[in-house]
C-alpha positions as CSV (number, residue, x, y, z in Angstrom):
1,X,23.0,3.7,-9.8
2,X,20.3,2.9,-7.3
3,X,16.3,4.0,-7.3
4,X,14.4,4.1,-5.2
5,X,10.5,5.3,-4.0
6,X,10.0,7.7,-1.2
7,X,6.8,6.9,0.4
8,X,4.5,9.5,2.1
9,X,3.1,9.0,5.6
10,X,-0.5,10.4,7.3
11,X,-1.9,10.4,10.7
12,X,-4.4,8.1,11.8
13,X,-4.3,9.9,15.3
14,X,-2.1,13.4,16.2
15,X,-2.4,14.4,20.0
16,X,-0.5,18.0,20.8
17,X,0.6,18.4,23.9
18,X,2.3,20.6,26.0
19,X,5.8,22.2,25.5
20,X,8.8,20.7,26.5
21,X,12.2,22.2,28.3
22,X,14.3,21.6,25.1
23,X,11.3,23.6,23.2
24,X,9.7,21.2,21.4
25,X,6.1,19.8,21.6
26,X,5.3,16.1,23.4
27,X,3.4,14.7,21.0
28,X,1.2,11.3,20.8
29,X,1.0,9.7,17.2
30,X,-0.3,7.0,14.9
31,X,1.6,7.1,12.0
32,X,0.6,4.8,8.4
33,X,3.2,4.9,5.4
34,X,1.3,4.9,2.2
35,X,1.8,4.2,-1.6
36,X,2.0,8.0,-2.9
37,X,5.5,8.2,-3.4
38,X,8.4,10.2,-4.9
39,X,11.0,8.7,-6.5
40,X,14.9,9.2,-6.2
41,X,17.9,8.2,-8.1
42,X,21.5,8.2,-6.9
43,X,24.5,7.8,-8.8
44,X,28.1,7.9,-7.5
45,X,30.2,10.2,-8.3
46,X,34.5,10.3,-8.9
47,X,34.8,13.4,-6.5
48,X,33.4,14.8,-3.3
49,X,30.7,16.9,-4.5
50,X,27.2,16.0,-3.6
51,X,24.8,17.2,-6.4
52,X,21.0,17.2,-6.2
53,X,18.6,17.9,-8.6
54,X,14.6,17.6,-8.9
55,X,11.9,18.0,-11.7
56,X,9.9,20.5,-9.3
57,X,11.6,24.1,-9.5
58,X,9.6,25.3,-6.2
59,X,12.3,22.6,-4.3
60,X,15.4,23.9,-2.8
61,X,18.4,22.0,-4.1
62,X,20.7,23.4,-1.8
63,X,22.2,22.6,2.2
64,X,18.6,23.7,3.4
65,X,17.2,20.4,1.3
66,X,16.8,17.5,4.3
67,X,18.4,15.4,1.5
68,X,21.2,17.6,1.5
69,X,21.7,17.3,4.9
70,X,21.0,13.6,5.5
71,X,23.9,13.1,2.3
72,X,26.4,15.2,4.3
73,X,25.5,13.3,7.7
74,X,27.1,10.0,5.9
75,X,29.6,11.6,4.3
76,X,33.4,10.8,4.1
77,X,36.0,13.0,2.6
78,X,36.0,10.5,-0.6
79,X,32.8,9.8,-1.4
80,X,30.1,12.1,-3.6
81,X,26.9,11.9,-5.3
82,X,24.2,12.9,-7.9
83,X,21.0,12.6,-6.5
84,X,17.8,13.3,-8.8
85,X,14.7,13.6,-7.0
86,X,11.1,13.1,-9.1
87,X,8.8,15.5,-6.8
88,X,4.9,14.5,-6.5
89,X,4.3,14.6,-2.4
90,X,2.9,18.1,-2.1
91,X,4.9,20.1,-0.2
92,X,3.7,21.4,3.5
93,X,0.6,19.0,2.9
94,X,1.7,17.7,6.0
95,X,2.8,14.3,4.2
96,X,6.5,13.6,5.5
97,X,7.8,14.0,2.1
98,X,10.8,15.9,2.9
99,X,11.4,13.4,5.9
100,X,10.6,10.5,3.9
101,X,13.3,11.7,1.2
102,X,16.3,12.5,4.0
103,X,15.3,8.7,5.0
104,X,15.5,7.2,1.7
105,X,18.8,9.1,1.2
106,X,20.2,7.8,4.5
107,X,19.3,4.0,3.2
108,X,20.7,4.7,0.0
109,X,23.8,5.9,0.9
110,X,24.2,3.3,3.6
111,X,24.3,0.9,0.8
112,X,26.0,2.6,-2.3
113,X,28.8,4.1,-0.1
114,X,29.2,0.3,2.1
115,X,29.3,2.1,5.3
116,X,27.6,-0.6,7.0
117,X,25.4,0.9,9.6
118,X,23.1,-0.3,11.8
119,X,19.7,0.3,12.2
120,X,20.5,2.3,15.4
121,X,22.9,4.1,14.1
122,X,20.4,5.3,11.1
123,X,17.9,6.2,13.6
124,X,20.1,8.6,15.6
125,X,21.2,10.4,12.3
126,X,17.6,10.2,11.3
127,X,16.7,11.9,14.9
128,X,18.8,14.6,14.0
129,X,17.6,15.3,10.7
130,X,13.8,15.7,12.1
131,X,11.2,14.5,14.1
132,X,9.3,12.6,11.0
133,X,12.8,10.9,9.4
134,X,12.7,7.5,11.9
135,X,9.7,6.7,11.1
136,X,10.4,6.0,7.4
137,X,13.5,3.9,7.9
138,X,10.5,1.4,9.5
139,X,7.2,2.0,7.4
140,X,4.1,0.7,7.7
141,X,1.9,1.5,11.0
142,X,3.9,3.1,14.0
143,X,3.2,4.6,17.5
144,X,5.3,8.0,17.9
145,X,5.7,9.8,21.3
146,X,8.1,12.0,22.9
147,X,8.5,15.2,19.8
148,X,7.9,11.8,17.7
149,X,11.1,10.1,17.5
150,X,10.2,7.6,20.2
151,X,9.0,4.8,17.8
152,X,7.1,1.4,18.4
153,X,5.6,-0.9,15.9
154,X,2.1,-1.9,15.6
155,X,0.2,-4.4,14.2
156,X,-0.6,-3.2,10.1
157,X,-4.1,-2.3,9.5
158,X,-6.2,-4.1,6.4
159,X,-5.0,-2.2,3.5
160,X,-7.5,0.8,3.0
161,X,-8.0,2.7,0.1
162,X,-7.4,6.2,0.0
163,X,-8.0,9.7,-1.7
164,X,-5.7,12.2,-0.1
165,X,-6.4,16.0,-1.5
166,X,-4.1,19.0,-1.4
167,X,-5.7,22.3,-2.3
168,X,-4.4,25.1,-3.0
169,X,-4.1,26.7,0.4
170,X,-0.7,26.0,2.2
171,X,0.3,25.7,6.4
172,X,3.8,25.1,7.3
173,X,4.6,23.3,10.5
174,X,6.0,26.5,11.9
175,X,2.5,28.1,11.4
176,X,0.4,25.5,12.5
177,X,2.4,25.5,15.5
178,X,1.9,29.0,16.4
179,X,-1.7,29.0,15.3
180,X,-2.1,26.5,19.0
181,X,-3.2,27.7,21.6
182,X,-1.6,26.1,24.4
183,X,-3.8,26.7,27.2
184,X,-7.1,25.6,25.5
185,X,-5.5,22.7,23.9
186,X,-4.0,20.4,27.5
187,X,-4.6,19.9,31.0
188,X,-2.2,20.2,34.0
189,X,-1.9,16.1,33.2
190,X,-1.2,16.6,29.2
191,X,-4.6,15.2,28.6
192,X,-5.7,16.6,25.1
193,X,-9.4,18.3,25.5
194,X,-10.1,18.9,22.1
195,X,-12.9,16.8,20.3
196,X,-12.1,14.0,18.2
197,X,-13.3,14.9,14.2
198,X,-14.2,11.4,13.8
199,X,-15.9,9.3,16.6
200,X,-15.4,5.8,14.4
201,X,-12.7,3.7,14.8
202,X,-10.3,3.7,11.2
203,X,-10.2,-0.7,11.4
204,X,-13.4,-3.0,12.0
205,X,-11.6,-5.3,14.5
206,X,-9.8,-2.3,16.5
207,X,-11.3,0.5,18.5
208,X,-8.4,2.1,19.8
209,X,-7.5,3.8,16.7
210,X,-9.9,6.7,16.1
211,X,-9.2,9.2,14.0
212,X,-8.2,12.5,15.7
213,X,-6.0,15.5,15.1
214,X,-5.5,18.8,17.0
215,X,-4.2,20.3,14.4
216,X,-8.3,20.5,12.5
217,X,-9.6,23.1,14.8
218,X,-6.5,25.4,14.2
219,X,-5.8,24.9,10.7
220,X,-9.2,24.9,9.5
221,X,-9.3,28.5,11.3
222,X,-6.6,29.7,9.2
223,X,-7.9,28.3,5.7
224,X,-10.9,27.1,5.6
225,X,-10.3,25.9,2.2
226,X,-9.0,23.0,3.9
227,X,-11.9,22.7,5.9
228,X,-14.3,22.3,2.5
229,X,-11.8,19.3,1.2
230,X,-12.3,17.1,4.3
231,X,-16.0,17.6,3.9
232,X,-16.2,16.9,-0.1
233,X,-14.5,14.0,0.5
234,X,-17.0,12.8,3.3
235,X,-19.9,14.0,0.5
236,X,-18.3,12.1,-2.0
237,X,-18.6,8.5,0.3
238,X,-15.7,8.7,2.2
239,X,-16.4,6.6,5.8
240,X,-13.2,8.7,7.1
241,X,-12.2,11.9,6.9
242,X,-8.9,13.6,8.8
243,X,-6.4,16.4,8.0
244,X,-3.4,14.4,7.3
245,X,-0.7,15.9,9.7
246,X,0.4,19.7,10.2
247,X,-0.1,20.5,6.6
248,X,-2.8,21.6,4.3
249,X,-3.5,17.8,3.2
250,X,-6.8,16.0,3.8
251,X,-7.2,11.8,3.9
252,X,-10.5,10.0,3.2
253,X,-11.1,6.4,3.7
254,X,-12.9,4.4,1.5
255,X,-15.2,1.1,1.7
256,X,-12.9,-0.4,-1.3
257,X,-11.6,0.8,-5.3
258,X,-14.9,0.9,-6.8
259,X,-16.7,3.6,-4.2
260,X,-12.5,5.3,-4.2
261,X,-12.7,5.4,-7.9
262,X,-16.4,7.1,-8.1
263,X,-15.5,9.6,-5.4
264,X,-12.3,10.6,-7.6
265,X,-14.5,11.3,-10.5
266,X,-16.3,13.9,-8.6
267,X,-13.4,15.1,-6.5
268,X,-11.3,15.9,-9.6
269,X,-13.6,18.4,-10.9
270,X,-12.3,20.5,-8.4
271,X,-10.1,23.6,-9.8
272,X,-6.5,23.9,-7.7
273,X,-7.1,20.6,-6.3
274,X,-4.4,18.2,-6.2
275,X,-6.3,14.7,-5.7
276,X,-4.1,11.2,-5.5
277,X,-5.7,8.1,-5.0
278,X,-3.5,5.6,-2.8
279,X,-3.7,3.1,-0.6
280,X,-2.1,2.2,3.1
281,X,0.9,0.7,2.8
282,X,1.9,-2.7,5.2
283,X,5.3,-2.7,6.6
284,X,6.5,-5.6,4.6
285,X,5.2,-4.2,1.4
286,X,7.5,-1.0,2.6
287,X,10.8,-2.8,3.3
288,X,10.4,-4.7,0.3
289,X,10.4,-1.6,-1.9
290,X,13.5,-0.3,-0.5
291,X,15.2,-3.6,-1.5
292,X,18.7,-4.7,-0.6
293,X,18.7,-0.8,1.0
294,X,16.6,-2.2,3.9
295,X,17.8,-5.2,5.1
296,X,19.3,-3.4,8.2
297,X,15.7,-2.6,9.4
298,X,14.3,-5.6,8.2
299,X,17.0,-7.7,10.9
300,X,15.9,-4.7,13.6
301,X,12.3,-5.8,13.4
302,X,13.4,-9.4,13.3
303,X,15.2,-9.0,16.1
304,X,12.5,-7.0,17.9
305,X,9.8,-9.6,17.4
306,X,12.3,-12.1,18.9
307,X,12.9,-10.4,21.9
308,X,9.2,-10.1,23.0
309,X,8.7,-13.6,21.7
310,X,6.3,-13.2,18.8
């Protein structure tokens, strides 16, 4: 038997741009893993059958599940599974938790079934899974580009501490998508025109990373509920505020715990609310939580850092 947590991931920046010939969108990303997590359990099995189950009924437990599919992508013809999946990443919030689980599984599986693959060989699979599954067999802070798959490490920002809200109101990624409007969103050079939401840089010692999304303008449009979470959390001493990714989730950033824990106080007053406070999450806190699971990545980024020399 093998648990482990599957972490969720926000924006820090999401730039849209235009469509590409395979159909997808070309996208430019800043993506931060951080500590609210879900939690899954594997245990082999004597037969072929892979079995999932999870504590949230809303969940599809069938081949439409990611983790489904990212179990079947490893599979041999004698190897099977339970899986048990503890839900508490909102769903469409916009989060990763679906990609994050198909990761986890893929890492898992790697292990408990000795298959021995390389990182590269997880990141294809993961490529095929979705755009979002790469990034969390790598964690902490990452540049995305091309539909997102296109990965490059940064440099971890000082741990931040975070409320991220979910209310009731729901966008899937297929909606938010269509709710762009392509035109008013690029150039002719795929330069995004739309206004950043938040002119301040998210680290003290780094101006590049500002936080922006082009998702706000079109999602706050649809459900403005949304809209009103980003702004209580501003109210209630935030120095930050972003919608998260696609979803219906909203981030705040806070000065430290103490200012964190008084905004939660008011925040959670708030009926059909779901409010987690959380923190960024560093790369090497990530790889160490996925244990013996992640040593495959952990010699990738070794090997990475040697190759440039740092």
């Amino acid at each position: 038997m093998l648990k482990l947590p599957s972490f969720a991931k926000i924006n820090w920046t999401l730039r849209i741009f235009g469509r590409r010939p395979d159909g997808y969108h070309e996208v430019a990303t800043l993506l931060q893993s951080i500590s609210l997590c879900d939690e899954l359990t594997f245990e082999l099995r004597d037969d072929q059958e892979i079995a999932l189950t999870c504590d949230d009924p809303a969940i599809p437990i069938d081949k439409s599940n990611l983790v489904v599919q990212a179990a079947r992508a490893l599979q041999n013809n004698d190897r099977g599974i339970n899986i048990s999946l503890a839900k508490r990443i909102p769903v469409e919030g916009g989060l990763g938790g679906g990609s994050s689980n198909a990761a986890v599984t893929l890492l898992a599986l790697n292990q408990l079934w000795d298959l021995e693959l390389q990182d590269t060989d997880l990141s294809r699979i993961a490529a095929t899974l979705g755009a979002d599954v790469p990034f969390f067999l790598m964690g902490g802070s990452a540049e995305g580009r091309g539909t997102g798959t296109e990965l490059s490490p940064v440099t971890d920002v000082e741990q931040k501490q975070l409320i991220v809200i979910t209310p009731s109101a729901t966008v899937s990624t297929a909606v938010a998508y269509a709710a762009l409007n392509r035109g008013s969103l690029t150039t002719s050079d795929s330069a995004s025109i739309l206004s950043s939401s938040f002119a301040g840089p998210v680290c003290g010692d780094s101006g590049q990373w500002s936080l922006h999304n082009d998702f706000e303008v079109a999602i706050f449009e649809i459900e403005p509920e949304i809209r009103r979470a980003k702004v209580a959390l501003l109210e209630a001493g935030a120095r930050g505020a972003l919608l998260a990714g696609s979803g219906s989730s909203v981030f705040g950033i806070f000065d430290d715990e103490a200012a964190r824990d008084r905004a939660l106080v008011k925040l959670r007053s708030e009926t059909g609310w779901r409010v987690f406070s959380c923190r960024t999450l560093s790369r090497a806190e990530y790889l160490q939580a996925m244990g013996p699971s992640g040593f495959p990545l952990l010699r990738s980024l070794k090997n990475r850092q040697s190759d440039t020399g740092a």
